[in-house]
C-alpha positions in Angstrom: 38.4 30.4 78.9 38.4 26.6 79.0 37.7 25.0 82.4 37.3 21.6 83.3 34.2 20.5 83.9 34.3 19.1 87.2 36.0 22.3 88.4 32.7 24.3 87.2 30.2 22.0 88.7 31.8 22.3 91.8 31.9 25.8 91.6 28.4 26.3 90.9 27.7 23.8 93.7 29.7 26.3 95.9 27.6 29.1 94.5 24.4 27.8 95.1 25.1 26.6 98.1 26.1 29.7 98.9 23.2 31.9 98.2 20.7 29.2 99.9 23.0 30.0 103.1 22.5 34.2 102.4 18.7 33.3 101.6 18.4 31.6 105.2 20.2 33.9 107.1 18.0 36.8 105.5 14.9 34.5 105.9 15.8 34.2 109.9 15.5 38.1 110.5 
């Protein structure tokens, strides 16, 4: 599977961004 590469840095941007949200979130409990 061939992806551009700006299409996979923003999806690992949305990733990461992403599990710093969860990791906050859980943190806050």
């Amino acid at each position: 599977m061939h992806l551009p590469k700006d299409v996979v840095v923003q999806y690992v941007d949305l990733t990461s961004e992403l599990q710093t949200l969860l990791y906050f979130m859980r943190k806050e409990d």
